[in-house]
Structure formats: C-alpha cells, structure tokens
Backbone as CSV, one residue per row, in Angstrom:
resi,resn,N_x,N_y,N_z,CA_x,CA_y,CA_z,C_x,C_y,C_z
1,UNK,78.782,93.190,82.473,78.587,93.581,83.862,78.583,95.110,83.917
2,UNK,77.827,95.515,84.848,77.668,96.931,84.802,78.514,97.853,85.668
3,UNK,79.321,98.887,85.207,80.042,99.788,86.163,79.377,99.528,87.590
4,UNK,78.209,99.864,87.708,77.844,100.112,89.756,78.335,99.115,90.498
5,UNK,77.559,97.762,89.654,77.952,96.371,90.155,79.504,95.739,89.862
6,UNK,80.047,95.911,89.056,81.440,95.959,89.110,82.471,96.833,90.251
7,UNK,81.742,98.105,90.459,82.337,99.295,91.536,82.287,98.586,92.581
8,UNK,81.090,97.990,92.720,80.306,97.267,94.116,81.861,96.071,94.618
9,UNK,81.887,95.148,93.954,82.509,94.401,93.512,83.995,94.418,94.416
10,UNK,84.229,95.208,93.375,85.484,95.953,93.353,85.909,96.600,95.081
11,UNK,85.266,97.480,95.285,85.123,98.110,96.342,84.756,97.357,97.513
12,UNK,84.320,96.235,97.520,84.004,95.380,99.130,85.310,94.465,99.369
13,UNK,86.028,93.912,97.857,87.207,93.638,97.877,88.524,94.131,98.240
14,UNK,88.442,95.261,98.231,89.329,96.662,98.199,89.224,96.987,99.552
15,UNK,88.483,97.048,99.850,88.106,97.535,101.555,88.580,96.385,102.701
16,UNK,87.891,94.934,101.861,88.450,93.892,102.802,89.941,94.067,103.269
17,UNK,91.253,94.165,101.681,92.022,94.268,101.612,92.586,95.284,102.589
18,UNK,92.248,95.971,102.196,92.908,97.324,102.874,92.945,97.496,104.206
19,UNK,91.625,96.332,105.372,91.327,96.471,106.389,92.686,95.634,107.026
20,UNK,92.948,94.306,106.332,94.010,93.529,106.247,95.192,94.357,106.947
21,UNK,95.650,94.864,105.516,96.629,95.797,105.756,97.161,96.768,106.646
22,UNK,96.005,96.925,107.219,95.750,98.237,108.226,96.028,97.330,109.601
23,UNK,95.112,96.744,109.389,95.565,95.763,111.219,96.485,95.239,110.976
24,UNK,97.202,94.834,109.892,98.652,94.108,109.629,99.749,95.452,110.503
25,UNK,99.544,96.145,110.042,100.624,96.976,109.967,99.946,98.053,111.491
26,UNK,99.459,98.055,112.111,98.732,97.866,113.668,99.605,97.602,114.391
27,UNK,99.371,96.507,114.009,100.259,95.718,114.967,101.650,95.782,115.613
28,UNK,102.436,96.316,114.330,103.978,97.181,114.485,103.806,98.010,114.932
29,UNK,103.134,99.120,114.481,102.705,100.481,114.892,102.539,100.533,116.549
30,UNK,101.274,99.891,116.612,101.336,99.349,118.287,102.812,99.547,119.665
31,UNK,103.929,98.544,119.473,104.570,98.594,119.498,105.639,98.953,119.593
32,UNK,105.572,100.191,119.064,106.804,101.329,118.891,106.456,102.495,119.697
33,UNK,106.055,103.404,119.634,105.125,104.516,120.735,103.871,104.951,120.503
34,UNK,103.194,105.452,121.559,101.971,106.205,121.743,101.592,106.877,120.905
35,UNK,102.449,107.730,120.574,102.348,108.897,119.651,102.136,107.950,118.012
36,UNK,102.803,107.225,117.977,102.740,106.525,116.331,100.705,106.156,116.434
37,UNK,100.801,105.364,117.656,99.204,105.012,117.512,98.604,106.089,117.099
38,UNK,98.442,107.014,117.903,97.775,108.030,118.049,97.819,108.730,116.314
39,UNK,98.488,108.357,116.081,98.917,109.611,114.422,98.405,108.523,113.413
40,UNK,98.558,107.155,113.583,98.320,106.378,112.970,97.174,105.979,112.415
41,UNK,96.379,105.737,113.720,94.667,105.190,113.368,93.832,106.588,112.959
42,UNK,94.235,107.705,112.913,92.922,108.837,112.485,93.342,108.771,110.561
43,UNK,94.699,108.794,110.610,95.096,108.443,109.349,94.843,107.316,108.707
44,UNK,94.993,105.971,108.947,94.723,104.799,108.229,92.858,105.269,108.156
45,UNK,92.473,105.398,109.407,90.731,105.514,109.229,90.492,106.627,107.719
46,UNK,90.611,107.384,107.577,90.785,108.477,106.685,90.959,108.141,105.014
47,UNK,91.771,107.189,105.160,92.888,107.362,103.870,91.835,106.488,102.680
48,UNK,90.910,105.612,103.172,90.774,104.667,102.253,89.014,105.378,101.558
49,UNK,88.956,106.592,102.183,88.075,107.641,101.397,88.460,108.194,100.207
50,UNK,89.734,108.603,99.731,90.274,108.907,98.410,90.007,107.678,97.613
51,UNK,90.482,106.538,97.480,89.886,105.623,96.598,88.462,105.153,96.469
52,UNK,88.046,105.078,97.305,86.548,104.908,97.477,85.685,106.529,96.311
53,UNK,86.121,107.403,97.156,86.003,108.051,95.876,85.508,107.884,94.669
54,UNK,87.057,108.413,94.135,87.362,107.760,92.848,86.629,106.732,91.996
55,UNK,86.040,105.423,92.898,86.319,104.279,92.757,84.413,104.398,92.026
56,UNK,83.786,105.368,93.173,82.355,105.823,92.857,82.089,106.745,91.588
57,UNK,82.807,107.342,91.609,83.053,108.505,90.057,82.986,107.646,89.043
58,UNK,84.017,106.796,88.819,84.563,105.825,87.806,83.388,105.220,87.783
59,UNK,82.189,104.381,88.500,80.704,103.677,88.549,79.856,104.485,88.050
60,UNK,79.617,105.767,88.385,78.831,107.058,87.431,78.781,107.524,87.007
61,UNK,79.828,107.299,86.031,80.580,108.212,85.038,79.852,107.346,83.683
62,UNK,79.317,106.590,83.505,78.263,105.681,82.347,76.615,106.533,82.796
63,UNK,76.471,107.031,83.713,75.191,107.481,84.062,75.110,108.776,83.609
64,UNK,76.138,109.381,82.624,76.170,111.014,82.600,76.287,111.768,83.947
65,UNK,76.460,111.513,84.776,76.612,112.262,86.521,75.356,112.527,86.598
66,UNK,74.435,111.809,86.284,73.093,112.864,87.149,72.817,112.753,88.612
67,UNK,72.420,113.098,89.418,72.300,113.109,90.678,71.812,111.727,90.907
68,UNK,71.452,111.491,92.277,70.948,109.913,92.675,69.668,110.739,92.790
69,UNK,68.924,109.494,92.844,67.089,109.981,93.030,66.751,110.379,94.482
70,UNK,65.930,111.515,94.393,65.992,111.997,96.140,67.113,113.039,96.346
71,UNK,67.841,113.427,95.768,69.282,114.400,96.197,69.673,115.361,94.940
C-alpha cells in the first residue's frame, strides 16, 4: 500500500476520531462557562492541523518532496 493512500486512510480515520472527541468533550465544556466555550472551540478547531500536517509530510516524504503538479 502506498504512503498517500495509507495517509489518506489514516487521516479520514483520525479526523473522524478526533471530531468524536471534540463534541465529546463539548459537551462538558458547554456547561461550565461562556468563556470556556469561547476559548474552547477556536482551539479544538485549530489543533487537529498539527497532525494533519505531519501526517502529509510523512505521505511525501517517498516522493523526494517535489512540489504537487500546478504549484
């Protein structure tokens, strides 16, 4: 199987997960004060860009890094 399609993979799983998690833990957040919401959702929205990342590097890193076609 190939890094992209493995990344692919990997990453729609990862995201599902993480969306989980995020409205799991919402829900408490919710709950407690304004201010937690407020600090909460720009952060959870945010956070799951560092792995995603990563997650793309690690998929093009078999391609020598060359650019994508068009860019």
């Amino acid at each position: 199987m190939s890094r992209p399609l493995l990344a692919s993979l990997i990453g729609i799983a990862g995201f599902i997960a993480y969306v989980v998690v995020v409205v799991t833990l919402a829900d408490h957040i919710i709950g407690l004060h304004w201010i937690a919401g407020v600090l909460y959702f720009p952060v959870a929205g945010f956070v799951w860009v560092f792995p995603a990342a990563r997650l793309i590097r690690w998929a093009r890193a078999d391609q020598g890094g060359r650019p994508a076609a068009g860019g």
